[in-house]
C-alpha positions as CSV (number, residue, x, y, z in Angstrom):
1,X,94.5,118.9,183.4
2,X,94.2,121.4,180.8
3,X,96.6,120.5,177.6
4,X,96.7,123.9,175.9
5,X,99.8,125.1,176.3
6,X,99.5,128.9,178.5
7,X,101.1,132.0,176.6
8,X,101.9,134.2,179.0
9,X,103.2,138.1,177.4
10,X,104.8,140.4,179.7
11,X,103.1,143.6,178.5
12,X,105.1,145.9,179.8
13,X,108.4,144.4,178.5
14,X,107.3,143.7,174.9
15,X,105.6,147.3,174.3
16,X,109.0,148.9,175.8
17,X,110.8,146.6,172.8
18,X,109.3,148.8,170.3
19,X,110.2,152.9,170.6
20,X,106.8,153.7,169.0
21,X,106.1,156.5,171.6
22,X,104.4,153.7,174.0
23,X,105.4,156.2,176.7
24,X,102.7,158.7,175.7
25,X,100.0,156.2,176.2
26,X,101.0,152.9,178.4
27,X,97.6,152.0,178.7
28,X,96.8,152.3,175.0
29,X,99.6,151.0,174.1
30,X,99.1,147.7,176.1
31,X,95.5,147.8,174.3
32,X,96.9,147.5,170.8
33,X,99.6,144.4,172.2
34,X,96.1,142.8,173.7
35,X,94.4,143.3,169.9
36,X,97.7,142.0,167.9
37,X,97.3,138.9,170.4
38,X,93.6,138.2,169.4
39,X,94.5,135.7,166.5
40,X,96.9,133.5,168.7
41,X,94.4,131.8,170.5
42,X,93.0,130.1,167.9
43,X,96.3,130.1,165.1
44,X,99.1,129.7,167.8
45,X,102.4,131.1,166.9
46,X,103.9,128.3,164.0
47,X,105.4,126.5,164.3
48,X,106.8,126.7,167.3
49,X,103.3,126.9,169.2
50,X,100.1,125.1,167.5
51,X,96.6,126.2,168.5
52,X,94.3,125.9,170.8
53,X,96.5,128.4,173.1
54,X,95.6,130.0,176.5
55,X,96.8,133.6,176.4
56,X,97.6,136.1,178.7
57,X,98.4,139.2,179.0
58,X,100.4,140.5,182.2
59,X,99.8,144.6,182.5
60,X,101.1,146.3,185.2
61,X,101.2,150.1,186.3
62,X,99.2,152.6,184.3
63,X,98.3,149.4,181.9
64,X,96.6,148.0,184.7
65,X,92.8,149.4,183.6
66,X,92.8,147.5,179.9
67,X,90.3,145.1,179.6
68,X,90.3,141.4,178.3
69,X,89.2,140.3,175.1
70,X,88.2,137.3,173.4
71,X,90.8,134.7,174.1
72,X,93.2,136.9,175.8
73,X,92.7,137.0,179.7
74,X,94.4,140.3,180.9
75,X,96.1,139.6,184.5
76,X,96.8,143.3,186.5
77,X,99.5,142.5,188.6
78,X,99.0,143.9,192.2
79,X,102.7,143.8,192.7
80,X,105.3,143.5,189.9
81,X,104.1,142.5,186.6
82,X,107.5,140.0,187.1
83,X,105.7,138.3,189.9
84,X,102.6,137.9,188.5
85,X,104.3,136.1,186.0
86,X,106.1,134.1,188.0
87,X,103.5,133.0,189.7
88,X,100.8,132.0,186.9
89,X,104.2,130.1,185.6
90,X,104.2,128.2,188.8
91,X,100.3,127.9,189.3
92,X,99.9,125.5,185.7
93,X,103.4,123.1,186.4
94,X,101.1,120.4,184.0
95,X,101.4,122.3,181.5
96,X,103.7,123.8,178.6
97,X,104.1,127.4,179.2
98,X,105.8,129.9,177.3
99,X,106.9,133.3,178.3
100,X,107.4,136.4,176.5
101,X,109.9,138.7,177.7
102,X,113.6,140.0,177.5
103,X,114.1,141.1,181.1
104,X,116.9,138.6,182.1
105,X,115.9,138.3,185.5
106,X,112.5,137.1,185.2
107,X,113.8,135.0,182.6
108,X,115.7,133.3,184.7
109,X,112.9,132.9,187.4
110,X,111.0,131.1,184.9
111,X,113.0,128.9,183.0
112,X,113.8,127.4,186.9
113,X,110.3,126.7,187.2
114,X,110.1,124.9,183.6
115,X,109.0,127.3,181.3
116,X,109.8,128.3,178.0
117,X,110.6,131.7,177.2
118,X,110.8,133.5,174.0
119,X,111.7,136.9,172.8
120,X,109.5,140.5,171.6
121,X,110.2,140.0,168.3
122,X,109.2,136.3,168.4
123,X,105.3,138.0,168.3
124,X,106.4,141.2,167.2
125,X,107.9,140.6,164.4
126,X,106.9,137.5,163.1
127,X,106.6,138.1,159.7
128,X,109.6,140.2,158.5
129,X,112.2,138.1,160.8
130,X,113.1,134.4,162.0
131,X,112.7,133.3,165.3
132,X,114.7,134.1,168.3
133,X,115.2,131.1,170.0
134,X,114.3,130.2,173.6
């Protein structure tokens, strides 16, 4: 059993939190969420989250061709980037995992199978505000 606790992002619904023009570019976009994610894997998200953390990064649509980096594995959904999720939630019951997202649904679909979920702005803005809570 692995013990680091799984970080699963929903790309699509954390770059869509921000109107930065994310439209223009989905794919680029979802490259610059994958670089602000590099430092979690080995400084976690305090104190809510301590390191070592698994990350991933859930990319779906015209997202789907970014690459992974160091410490951030980059899942493509074949389907919906909401069952991909879902599903990597379900595939690691052992172990604490922590969704980001604001869609209600897959919210929902998650917390049923024992995961935690958190907010955008709970990575996004972690600096300028407090933390949303789960």
């Amino acid at each position: 059993m692995d013990a680091r606790p799984l970080l699963i992002v929903d790309a699509a619904n954390v770059v869509g939190s921000r109107p930065d023009g994310w439209w223009r570019d989905r794919a680029g976009a979802a490259g610059r969420l994958r670089d602000s994610l590099l430092p979690l894997a080995t400084s976690g998200v305090p104190p809510e989250l301590p390191p070592p953390v698994d990350v991933v990064l859930v990319v779906e649509g015209a997202a789907r061709g970014i690459d992974p980096a160091p410490g951030i594995r980059v899942v493509a959904a074949e389907r919906s980037g909401d069952d991909a999720i879902v599903d990597l939630v379900a595939a690691a019951p052992q172990r604490r995992r922590l969704v980001v997202t604001a869609d209600r649904a897959l919210r929902e679909r998650v917390t049923r199978r024992g995961a935690e979920v958190y907010g955008p702005r709970w990575l996004t803005d972690r600096d300028t505000h407090p933390r949303e809570s789960h």
